[in-house]
Structure formats: structure tokens, C-alpha cells
C-alpha positions in Angstrom: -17.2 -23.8 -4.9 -16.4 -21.5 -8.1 -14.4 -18.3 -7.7 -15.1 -15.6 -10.2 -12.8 -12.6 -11.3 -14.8 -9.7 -9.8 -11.9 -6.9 -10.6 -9.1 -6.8 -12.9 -6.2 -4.7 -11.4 -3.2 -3.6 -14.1 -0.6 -1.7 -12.7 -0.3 0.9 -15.7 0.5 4.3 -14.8 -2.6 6.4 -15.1 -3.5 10.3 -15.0 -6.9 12.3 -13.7 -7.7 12.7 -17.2 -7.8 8.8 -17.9 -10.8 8.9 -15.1 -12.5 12.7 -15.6 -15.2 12.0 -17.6 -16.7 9.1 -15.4 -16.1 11.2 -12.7 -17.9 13.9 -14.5 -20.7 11.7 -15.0 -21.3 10.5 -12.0 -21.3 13.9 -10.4 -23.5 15.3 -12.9 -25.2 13.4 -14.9 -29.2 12.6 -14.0 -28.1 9.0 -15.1 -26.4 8.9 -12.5 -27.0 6.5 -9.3 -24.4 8.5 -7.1 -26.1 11.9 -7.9 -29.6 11.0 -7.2 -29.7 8.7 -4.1 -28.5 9.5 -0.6 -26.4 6.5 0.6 -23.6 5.4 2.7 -21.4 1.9 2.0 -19.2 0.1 4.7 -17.1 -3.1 4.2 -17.0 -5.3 7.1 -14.7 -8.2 7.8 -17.3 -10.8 6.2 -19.4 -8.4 4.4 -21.2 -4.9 4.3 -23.5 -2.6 5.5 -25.6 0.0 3.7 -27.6 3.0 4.1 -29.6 3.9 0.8 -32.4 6.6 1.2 -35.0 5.5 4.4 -33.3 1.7 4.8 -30.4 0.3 6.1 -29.0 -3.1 5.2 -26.5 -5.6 6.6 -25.2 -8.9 4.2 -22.6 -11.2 5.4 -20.7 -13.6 3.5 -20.6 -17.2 4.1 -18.7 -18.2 1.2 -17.9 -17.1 -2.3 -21.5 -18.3 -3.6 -22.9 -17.4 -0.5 -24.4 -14.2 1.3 -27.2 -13.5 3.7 -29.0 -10.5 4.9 -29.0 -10.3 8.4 -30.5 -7.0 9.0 -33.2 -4.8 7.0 -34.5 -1.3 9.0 -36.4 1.0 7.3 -36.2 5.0 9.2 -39.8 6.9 9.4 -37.8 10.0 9.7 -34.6 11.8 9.9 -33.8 11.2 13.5 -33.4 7.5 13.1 -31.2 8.1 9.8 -28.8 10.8 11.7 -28.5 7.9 14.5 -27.7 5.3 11.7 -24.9 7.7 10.4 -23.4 8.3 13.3 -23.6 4.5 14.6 -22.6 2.7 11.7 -20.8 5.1 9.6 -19.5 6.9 12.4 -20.7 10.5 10.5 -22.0 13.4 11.9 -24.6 15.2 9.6 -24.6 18.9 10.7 -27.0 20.8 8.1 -30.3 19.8 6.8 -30.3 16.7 5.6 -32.7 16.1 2.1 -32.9 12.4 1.5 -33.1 11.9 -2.4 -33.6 8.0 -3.4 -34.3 7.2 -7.1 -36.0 4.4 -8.8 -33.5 1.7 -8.0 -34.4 -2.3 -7.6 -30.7 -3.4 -7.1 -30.8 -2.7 -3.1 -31.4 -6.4 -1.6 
């Protein structure tokens, strides 16, 4: 078993304007992922869960080289996602939801 650094953390004193234009990006920009796709991220203790668009997506983690989907739904309409939100996420969604998903082939 190999670890690999994933983050590197300095603890250098930083200031809005050392992170506004990303920020500005990914509000903004049509490049962006976080602009054009409607999704939702939890950690759990050994691993995640995630809404993207109409599926939802579960991965746990064995080890460090290790991870296995253990749950892939896909919603045939908005009632199922609001029930996701509220059960997983623990969100309420009180105005009209518009589900947006983008050409994106990293979801697995």
C-alpha cells in the first residue's frame, strides 16, 4: 500500500483577494463545473455520497488504493431528487427546482 499527497496545506496568512478570481470563475464562468451542474457532496466516515443532476452515488473506501461503489440510483423526476435532498443531505428545497447537468464523464 502507497500513500499519495492528495493536498498540500501551508499555514501562510491569506486574504479574499488571494482566492477572488477562482471564486469568480467558478460562479461565473460557462467553464465552470459548479455553475452548470446541480449537485450535492457529503463525506462519510469511510467515504462519500453524491447527488449530480438525476443520479445519486455512494463510494466507500476500503483502503488507500481502494474504493467501491455501493450504491447508483438514477431519479425519473423531481419527487425522488427532493426525497434524496432531504434524506441524505438533510436539505429542504422550497422553490422550483431546475436540474442543470453538463457534459461531465468524471461521475463514477
Amino acid at each position: 500500500m502507497k500513500w499519495l499527497p492528495v493536498f498540500k496545506y501551508d499555514i501562510t496568512p491569506r486574504q479574499w483577494s488571494d482566492f477572488e478570481a477562482m471564486c469568480n470563475f467558478h460562479q461565473d464562468s460557462d467553464k465552470s463545473f459548479l455553475k452548470h451542474n446541480t449537485f450535492a457532496c457529503r463525506t462519510l466516515e469511510n467515504g462519500h455520497i453524491t447527488w449530480l443532476g438525476w443520479s445519486l452515488r455512494e463510494k466507500r473506501y476500503i483502503d488507500p488504493d481502494t474504493e467501491e461503489t455501493v450504491m447508483i440510483r438514477t431519479a425519473k423526476d423531481l419527487a425522488k431528487v427532493r426525497e434524496w435532498l432531504k434524506e441524505y443531505f438533510d436539505m429542504e428545497i422550497g422553490f422550483d427546482l431546475q436540474i442543470e447537468l453538463r457534459d461531465f464523464k468524471g461521475f463514477s
